[in-house]
N, C-alpha and C positions, 0 to 999 in steps of 0.2 A: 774403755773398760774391757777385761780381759773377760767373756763368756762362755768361753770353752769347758769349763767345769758347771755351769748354771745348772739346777740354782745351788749345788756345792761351790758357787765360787767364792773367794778371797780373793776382794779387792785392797788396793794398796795409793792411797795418792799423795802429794808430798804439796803442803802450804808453806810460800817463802814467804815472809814479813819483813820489810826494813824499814826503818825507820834513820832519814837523814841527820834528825838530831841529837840523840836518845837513843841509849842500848832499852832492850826489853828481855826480862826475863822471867815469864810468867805463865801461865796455859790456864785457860780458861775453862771453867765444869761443860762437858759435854754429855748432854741426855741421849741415848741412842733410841729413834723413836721409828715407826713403822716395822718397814720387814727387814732392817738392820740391825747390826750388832757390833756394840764397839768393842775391839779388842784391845788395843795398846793405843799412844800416842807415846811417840818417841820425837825427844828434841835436841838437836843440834845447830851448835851454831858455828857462823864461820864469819869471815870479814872481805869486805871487796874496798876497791880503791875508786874514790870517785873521780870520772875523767873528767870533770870538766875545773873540777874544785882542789883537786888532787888533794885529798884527805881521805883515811879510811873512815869505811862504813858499817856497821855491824848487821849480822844478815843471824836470824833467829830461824829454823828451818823445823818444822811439824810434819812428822810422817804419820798419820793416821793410819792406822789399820783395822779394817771393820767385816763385817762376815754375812751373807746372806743369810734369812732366816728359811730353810728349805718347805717347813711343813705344809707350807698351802701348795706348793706348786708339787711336793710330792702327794698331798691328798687328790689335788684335779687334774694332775694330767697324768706320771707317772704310773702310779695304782691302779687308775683305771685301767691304761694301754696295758699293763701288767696281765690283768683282768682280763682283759680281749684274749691274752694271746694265751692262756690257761682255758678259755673255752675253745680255743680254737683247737690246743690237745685234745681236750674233751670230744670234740665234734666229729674225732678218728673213730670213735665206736658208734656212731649213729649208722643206720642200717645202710647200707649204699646204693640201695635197691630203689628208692625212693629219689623224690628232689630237692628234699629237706635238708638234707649235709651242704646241699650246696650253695641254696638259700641260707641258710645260719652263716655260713664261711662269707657269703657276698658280703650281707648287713654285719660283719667283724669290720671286714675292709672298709667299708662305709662311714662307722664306726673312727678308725682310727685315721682317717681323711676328715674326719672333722677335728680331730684333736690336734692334726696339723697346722689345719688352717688357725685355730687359737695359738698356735705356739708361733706361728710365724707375727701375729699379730701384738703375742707379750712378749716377742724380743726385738731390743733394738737392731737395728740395721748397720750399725757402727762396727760391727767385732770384724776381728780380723781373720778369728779362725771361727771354722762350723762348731757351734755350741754340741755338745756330747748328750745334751738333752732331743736336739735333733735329728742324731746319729739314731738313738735310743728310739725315738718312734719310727723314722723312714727304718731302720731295720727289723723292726716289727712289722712294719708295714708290708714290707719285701718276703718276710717270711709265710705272710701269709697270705701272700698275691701266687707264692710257690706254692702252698697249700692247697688255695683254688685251682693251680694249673694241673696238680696232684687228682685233684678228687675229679675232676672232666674227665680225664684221662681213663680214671680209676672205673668211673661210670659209663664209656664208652666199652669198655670190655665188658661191662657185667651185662651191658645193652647187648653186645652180641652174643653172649653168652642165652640171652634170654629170646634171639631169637632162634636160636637154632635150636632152641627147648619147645618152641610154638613151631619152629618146620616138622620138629619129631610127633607132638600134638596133632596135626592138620594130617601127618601121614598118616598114623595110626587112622584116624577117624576114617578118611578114606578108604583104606584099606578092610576098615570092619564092614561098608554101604558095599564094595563093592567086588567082594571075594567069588563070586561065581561067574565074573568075568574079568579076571586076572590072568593077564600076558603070562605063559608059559614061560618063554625065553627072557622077562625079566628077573634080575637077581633078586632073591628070597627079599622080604620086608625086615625081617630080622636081622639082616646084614645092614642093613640102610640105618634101621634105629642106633642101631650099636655105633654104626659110625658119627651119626649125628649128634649122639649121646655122648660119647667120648669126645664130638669138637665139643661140646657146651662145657663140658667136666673143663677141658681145657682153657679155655677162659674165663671161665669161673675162678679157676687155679690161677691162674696169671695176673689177676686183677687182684686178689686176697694176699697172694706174695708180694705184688708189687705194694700196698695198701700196707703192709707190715713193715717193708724193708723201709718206704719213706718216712713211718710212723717215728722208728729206730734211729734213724740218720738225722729225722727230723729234732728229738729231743736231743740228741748229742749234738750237736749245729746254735739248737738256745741255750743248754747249756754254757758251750762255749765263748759265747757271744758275750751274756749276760756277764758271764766272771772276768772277760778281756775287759768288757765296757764295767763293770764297778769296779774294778782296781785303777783304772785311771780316774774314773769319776769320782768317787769314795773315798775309796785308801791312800791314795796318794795326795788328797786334797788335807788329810790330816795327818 
């Protein structure tokens, strides 16, 4: 079976009949029952020569052709992974200050590691080529393993951003205990805030651009993704 389009696939398999005595030319009622659906049977026939009796044989040939029925497996796996990865946009405006973004972003990936392991278990191990269904989730998957390596990142600047906001806190406070025996020859405190304040401003800054540019790159990237992967999945399957 061909699963590289599953579960939009169209399958195709050909029944040969002969009968050594007797032509046959008949087709029998077919109910298409389960997650199938029948579309055509087409029939042909042709003749072979028998080698050991040397008389022709008549050879009656069925090509069924039948169609997966998509809706369940787009309700339980598709949809959902779809779902994940619409919170995981979502999850760009959570405050970054916090360890909530990153938490939500882990149990996503958790999330769609479970829908793997189902999807590797409802398909056969027979295909020849990587089903486009499994393209579909390991690429969500991937998106949003880059997501996570995004927001670490994102939070490690806002980390130093916030400590150089607590060095400029700790100096003031000192400086207010202990102004009546303040080193002459040290540089003013006002010099020192100003500098400490402007690294923090800068990291701050850096973390908020980088946190916008990936946000940007990132919907043009699923965008892209999703439209390559439904026109061969979809479009081309009908």
């Amino acid at each position: 079976m061909d699963l590289f389009r599953f579960p939009f696939d169209l399958q195709k398999c050909s029944i040969t009949l002969q009968s050594p005595t007797h032509t046959k030319d008949s087709r029998d009622a077919f109910d298409a029952q389960g997650e199938w659906e029948l579309l055509d049977i087409n029939i042909s026939r042709a003749e072979t020569i028998n080698a050991w009796y040397k008389y022709d044989m008549d050879q009656l040939i069925y090509q069924i052709t039948i169609k997966r029925r998509p809706l369940l497996y787009f309700t339980n796996i598709i949809l959902p992974v779809c779902f994940f990865l619409v919170l995981d946009v979502a999850s760009f405006f959570i405050d970054s200050s916090g360890s909530d973004k990153l938490s939500f972003k882990v149990t996503l990936l958790l999330s769609i590691s479970v829908f793997l392991l189902i999807l590797s278990d409802t398909l056969p191990s027979t295909a020849d080529k990587i089903p486009l269904i499994g393209v579909y989730c390991s690429g969500i998957f991937c998106l949003i393993g880059m997501s996570i390596l995004e927001t670490i990142i994102v939070n490690y600047l806002m980390a130093k951003g916030s400590e150089s906001r607590s060095a400029v806190e700790n100096t003031d406070a000192a400086t207010g205990c202990d102004d009546g025996v303040r080193d002459l020859q040290s540089p003013p405190d006002s010099v020192i805030d100003q500098n400490e304040m402007q690294r923090c401003f800068c990291w701050t800054r850096v973390a908020r651009i980088t946190d916008v540019t990936f946000l940007v790159l990132y919907i043009i990237t699923i965008i892209v993704f999703l439209s390559v992967l439904g026109k061969l999945w979809v479009v081309e399957s009908y």
